[in-house]
PDB file with one MODEL, atoms N, CA, C and O in Angstrom:
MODEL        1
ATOM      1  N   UNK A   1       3.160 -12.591 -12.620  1.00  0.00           N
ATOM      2  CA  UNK A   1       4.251 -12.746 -11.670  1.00  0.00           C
ATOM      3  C   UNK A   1       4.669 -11.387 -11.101  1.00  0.00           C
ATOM      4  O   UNK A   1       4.868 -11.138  -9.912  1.00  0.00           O
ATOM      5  N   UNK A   2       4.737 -10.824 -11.797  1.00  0.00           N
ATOM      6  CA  UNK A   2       5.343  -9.143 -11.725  1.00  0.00           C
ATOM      7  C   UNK A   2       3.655  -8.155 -10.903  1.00  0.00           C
ATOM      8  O   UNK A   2       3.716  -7.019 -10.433  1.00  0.00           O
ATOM      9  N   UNK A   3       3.066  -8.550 -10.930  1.00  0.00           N
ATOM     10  CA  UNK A   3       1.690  -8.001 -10.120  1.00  0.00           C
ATOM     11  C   UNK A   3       1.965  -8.762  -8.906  1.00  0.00           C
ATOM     12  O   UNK A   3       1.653  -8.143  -7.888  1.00  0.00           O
ATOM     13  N   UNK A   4       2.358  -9.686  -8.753  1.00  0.00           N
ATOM     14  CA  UNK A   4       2.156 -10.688  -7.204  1.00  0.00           C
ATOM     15  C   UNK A   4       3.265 -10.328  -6.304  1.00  0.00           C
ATOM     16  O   UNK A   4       3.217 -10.249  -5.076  1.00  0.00           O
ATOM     17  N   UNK A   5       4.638 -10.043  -7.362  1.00  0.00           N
ATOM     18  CA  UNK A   5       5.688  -9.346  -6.711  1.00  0.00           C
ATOM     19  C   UNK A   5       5.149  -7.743  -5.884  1.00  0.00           C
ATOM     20  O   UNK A   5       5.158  -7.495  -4.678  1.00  0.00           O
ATOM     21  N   UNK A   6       4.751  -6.931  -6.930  1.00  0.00           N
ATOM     22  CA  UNK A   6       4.361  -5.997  -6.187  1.00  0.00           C
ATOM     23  C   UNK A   6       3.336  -5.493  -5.282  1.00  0.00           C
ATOM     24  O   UNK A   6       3.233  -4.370  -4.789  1.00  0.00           O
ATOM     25  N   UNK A   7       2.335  -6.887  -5.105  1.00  0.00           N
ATOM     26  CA  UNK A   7       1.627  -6.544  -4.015  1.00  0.00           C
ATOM     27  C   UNK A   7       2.436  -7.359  -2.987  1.00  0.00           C
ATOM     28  O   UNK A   7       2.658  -6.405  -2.241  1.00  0.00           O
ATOM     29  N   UNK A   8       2.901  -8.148  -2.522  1.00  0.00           N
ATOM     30  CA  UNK A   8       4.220  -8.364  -1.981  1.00  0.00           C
ATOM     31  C   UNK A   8       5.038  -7.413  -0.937  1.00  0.00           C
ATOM     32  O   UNK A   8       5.341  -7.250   0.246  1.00  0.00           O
ATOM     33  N   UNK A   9       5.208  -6.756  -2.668  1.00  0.00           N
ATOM     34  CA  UNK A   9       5.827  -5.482  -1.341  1.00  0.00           C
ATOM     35  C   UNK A   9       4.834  -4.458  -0.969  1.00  0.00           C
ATOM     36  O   UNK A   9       4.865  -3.794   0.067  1.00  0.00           O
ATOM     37  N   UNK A  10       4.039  -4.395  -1.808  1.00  0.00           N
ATOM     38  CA  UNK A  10       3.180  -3.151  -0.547  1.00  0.00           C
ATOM     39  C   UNK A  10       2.385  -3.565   0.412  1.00  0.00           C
ATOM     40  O   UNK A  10       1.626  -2.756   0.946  1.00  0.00           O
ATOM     41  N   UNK A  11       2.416  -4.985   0.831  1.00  0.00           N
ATOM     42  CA  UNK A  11       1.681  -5.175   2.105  1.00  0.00           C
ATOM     43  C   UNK A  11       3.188  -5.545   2.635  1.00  0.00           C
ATOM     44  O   UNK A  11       3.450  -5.378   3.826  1.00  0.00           O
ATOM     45  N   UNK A  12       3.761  -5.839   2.105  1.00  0.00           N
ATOM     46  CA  UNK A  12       5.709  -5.642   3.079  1.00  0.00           C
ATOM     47  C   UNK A  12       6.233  -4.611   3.782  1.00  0.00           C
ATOM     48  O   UNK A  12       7.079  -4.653   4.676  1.00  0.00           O
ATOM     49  N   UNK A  13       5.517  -3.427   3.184  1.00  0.00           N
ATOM     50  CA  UNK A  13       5.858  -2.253   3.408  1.00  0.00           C
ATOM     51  C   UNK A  13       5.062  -1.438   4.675  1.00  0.00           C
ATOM     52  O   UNK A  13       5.361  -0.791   5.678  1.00  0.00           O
ATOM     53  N   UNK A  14       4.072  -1.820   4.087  1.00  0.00           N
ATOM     54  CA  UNK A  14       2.957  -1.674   4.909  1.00  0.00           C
ATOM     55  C   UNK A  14       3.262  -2.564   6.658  1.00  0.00           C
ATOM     56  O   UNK A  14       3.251  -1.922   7.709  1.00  0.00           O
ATOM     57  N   UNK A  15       3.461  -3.793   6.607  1.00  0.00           N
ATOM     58  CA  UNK A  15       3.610  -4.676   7.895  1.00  0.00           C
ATOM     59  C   UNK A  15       5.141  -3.892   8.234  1.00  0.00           C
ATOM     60  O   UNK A  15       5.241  -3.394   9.355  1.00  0.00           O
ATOM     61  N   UNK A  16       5.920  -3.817   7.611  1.00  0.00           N
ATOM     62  CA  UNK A  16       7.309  -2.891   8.090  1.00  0.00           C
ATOM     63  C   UNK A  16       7.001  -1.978   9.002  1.00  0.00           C
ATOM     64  O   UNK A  16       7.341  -1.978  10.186  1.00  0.00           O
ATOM     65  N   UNK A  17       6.356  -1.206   8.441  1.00  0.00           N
ATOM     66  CA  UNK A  17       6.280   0.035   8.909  1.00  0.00           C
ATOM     67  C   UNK A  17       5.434   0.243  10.527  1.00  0.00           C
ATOM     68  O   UNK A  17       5.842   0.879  11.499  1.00  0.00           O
ATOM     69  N   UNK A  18       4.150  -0.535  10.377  1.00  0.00           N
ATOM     70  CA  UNK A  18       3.543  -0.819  11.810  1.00  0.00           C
ATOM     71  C   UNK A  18       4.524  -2.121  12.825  1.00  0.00           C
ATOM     72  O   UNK A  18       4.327  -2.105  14.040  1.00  0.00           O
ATOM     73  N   UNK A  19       5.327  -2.964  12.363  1.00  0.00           N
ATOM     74  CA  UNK A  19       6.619  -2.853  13.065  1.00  0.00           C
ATOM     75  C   UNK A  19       7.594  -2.290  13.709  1.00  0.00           C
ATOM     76  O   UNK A  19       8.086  -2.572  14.801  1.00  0.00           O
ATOM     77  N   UNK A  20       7.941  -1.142  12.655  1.00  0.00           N
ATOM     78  CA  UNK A  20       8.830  -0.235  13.197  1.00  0.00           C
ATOM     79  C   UNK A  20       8.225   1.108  13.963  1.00  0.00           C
ATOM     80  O   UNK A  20       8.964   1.989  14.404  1.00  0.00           O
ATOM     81  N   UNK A  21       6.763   1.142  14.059  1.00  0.00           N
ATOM     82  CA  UNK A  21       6.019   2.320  15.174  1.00  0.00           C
ATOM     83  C   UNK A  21       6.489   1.337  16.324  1.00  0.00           C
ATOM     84  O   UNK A  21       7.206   1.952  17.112  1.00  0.00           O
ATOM     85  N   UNK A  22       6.271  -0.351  16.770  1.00  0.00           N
ATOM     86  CA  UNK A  22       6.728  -0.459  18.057  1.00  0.00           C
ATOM     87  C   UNK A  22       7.665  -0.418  18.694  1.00  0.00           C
ATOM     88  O   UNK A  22       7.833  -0.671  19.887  1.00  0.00           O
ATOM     89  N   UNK A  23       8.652   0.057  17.568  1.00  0.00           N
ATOM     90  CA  UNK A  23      10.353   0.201  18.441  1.00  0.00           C
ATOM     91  C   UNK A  23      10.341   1.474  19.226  1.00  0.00           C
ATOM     92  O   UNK A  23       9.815   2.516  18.835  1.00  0.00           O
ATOM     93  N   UNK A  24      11.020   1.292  20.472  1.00  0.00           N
ATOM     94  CA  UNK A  24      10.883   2.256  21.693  1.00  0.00           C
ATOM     95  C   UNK A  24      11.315   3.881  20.836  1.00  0.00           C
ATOM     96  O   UNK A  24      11.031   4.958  21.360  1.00  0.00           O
ATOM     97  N   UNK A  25      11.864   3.801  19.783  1.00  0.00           N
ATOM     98  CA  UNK A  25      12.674   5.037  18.984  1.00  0.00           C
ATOM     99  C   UNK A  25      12.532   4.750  17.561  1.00  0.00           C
ATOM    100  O   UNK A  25      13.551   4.617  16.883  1.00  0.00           O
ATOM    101  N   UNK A  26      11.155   4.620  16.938  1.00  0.00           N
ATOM    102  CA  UNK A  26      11.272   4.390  15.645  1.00  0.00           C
ATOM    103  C   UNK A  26      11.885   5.291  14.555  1.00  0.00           C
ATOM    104  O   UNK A  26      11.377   6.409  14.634  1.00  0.00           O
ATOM    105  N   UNK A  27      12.708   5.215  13.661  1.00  0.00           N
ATOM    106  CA  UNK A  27      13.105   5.927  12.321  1.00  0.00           C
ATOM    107  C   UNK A  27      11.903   6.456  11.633  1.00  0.00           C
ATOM    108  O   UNK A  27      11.216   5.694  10.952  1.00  0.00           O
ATOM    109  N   UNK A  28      11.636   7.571  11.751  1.00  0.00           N
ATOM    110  CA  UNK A  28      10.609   8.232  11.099  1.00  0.00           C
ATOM    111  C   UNK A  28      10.487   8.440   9.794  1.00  0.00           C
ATOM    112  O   UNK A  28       9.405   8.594   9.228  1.00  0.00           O
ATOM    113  N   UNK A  29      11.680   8.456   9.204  1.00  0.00           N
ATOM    114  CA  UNK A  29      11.953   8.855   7.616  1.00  0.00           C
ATOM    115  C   UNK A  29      11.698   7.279   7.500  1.00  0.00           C
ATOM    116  O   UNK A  29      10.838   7.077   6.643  1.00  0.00           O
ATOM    117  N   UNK A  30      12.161   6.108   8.077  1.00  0.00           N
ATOM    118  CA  UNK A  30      11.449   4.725   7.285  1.00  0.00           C
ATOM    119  C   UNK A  30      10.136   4.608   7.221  1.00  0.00           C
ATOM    120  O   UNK A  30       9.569   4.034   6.291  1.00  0.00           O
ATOM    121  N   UNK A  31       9.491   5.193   8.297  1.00  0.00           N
ATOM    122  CA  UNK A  31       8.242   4.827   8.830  1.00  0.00           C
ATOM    123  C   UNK A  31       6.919   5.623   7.600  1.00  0.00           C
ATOM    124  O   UNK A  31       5.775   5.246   7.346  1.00  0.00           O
ATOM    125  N   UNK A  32       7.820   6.974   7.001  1.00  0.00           N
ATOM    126  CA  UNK A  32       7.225   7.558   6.097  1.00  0.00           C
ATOM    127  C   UNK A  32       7.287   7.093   4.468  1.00  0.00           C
ATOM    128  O   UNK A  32       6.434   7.257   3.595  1.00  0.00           O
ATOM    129  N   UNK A  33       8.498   6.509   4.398  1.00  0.00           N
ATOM    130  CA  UNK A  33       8.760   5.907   3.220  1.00  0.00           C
ATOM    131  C   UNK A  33       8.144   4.621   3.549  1.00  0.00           C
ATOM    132  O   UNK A  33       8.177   4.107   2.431  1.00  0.00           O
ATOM    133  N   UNK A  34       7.798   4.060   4.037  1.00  0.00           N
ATOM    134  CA  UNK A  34       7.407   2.288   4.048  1.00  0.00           C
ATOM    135  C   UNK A  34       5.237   2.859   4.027  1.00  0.00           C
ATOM    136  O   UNK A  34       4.306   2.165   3.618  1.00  0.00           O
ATOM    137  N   UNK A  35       5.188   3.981   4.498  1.00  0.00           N
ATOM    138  CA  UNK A  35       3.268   3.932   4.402  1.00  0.00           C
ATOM    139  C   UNK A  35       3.785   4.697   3.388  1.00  0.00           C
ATOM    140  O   UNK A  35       3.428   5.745   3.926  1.00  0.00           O
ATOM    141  N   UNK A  36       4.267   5.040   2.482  1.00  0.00           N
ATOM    142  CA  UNK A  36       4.286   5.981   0.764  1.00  0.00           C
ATOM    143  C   UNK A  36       4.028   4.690   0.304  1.00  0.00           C
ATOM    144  O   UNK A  36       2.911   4.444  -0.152  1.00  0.00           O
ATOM    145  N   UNK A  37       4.828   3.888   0.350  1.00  0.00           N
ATOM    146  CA  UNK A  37       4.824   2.796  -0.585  1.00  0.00           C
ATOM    147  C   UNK A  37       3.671   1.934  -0.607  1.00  0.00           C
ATOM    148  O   UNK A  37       3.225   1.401  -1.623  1.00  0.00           O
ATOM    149  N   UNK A  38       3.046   1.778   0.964  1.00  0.00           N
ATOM    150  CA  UNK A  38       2.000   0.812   0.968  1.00  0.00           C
ATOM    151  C   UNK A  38       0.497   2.102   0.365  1.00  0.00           C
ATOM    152  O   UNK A  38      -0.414   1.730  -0.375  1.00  0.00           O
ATOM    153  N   UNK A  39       0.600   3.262   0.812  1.00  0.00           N
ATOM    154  CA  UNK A  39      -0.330   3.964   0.278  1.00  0.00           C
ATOM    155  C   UNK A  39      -0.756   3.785  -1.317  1.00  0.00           C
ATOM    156  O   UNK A  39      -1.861   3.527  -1.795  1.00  0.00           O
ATOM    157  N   UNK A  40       0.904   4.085  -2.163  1.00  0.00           N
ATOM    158  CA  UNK A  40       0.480   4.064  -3.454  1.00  0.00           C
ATOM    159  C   UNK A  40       0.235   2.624  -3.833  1.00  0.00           C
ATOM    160  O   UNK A  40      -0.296   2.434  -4.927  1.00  0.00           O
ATOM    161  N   UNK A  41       0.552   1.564  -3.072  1.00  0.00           N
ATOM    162  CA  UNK A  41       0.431   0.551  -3.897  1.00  0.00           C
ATOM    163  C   UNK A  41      -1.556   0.426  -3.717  1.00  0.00           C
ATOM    164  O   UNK A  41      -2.289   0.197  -4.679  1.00  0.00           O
ATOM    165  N   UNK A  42      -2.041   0.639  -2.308  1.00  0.00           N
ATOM    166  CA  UNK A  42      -3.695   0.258  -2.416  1.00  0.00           C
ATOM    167  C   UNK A  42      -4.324   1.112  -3.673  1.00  0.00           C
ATOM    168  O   UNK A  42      -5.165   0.751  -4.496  1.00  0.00           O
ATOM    169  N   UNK A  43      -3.386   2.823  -3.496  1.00  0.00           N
ATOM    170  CA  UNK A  43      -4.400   3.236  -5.099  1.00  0.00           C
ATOM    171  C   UNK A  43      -4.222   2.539  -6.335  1.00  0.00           C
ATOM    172  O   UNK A  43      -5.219   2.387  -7.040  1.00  0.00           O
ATOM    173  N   UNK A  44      -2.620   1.885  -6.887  1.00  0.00           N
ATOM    174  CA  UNK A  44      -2.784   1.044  -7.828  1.00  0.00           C
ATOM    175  C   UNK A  44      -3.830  -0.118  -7.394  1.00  0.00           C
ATOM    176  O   UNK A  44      -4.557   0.070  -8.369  1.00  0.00           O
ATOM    177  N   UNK A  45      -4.453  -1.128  -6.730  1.00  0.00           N
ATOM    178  CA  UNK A  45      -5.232  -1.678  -6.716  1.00  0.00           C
ATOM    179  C   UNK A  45      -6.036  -1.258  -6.759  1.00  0.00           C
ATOM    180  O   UNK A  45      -6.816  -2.016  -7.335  1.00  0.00           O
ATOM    181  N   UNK A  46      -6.623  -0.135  -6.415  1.00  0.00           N
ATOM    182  CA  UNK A  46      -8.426   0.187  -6.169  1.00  0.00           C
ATOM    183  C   UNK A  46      -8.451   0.957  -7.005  1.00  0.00           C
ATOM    184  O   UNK A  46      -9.631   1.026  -7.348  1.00  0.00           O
ATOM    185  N   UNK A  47      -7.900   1.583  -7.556  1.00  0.00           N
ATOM    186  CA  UNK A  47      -7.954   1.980  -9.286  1.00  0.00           C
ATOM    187  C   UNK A  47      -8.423   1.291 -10.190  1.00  0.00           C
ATOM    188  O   UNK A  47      -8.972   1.756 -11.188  1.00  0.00           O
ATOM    189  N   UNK A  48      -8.227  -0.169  -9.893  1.00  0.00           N
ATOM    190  CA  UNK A  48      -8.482  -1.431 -10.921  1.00  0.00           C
ATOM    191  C   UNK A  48     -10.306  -1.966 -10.869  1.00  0.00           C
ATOM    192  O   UNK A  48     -11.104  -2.440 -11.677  1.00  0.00           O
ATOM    193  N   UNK A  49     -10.319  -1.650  -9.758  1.00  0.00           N
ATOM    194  CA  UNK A  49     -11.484  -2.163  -9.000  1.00  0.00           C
ATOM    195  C   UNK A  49     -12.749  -1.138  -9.665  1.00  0.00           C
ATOM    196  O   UNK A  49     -12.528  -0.016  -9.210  1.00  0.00           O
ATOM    197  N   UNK A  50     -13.699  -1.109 -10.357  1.00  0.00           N
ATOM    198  CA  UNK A  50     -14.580  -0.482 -10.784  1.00  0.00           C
ATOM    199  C   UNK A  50     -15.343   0.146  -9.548  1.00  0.00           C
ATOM    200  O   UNK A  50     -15.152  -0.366  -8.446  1.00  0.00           O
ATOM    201  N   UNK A  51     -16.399   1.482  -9.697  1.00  0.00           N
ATOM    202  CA  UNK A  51     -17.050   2.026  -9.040  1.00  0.00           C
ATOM    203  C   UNK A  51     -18.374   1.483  -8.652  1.00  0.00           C
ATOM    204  O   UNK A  51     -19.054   1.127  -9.614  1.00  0.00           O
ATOM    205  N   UNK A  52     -18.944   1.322  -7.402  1.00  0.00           N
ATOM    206  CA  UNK A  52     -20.115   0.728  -7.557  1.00  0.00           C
ATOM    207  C   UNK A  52     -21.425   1.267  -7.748  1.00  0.00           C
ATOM    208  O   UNK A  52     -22.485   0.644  -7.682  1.00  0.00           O
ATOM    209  N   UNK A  53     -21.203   2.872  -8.071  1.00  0.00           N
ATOM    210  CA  UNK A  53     -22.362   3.482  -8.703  1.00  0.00           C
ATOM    211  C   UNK A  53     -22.218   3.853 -10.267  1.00  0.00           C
ATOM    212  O   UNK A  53     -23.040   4.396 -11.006  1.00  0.00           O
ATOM    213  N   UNK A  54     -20.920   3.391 -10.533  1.00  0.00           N
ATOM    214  CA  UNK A  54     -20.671   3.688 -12.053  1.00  0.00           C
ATOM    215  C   UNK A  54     -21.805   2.998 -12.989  1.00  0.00           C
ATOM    216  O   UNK A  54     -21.581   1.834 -13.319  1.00  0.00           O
ATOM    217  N   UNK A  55     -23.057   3.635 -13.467  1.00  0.00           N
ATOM    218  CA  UNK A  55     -23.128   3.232 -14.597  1.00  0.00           C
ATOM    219  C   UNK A  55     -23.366   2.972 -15.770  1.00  0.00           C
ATOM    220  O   UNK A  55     -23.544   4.093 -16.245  1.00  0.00           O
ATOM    221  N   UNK A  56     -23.514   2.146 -16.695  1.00  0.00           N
ATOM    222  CA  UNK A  56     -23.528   1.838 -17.798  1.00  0.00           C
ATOM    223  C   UNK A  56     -23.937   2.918 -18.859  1.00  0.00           C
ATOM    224  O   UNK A  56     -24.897   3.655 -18.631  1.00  0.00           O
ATOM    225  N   UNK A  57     -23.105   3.026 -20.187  1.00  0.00           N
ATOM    226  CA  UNK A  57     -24.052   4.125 -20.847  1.00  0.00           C
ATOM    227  C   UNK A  57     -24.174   3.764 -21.992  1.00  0.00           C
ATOM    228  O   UNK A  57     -24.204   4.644 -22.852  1.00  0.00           O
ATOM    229  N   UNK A  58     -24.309   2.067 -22.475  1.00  0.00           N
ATOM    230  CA  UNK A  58     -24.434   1.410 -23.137  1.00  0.00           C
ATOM    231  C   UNK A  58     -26.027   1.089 -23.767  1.00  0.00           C
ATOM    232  O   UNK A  58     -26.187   0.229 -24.633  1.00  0.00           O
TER     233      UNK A  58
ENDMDL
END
């Protein structure tokens, strides 16, 4: 539940933010805080995601 919440918000954050580039005078300090948030949330996902030349040393 708590993983679904937070991808949630980082594609929330993420759609915010390319929202608020089309306002004729966008808030820049939101616009930087809303891609922080969607940034760190893709490295928590693709962190998870294994390498596809990683391998085995089994």
């Amino acid at each position: 539940m708590m993983k679904f919440v937070s991808i949630l918000l980082f594609f929330g954050a993420g759609i915010y933010a390319l929202y608020e580039q089309s306002k004729p005078e966008p808030n820049k300090f939101i616009m930087i805080g809303a891609m922080a948030i969607f940034m760190i949330g893709l490295y928590r996902i693709m962190k998870k995601i294994p390498n596809k030349n990683e391998e085995d040393n089994e």
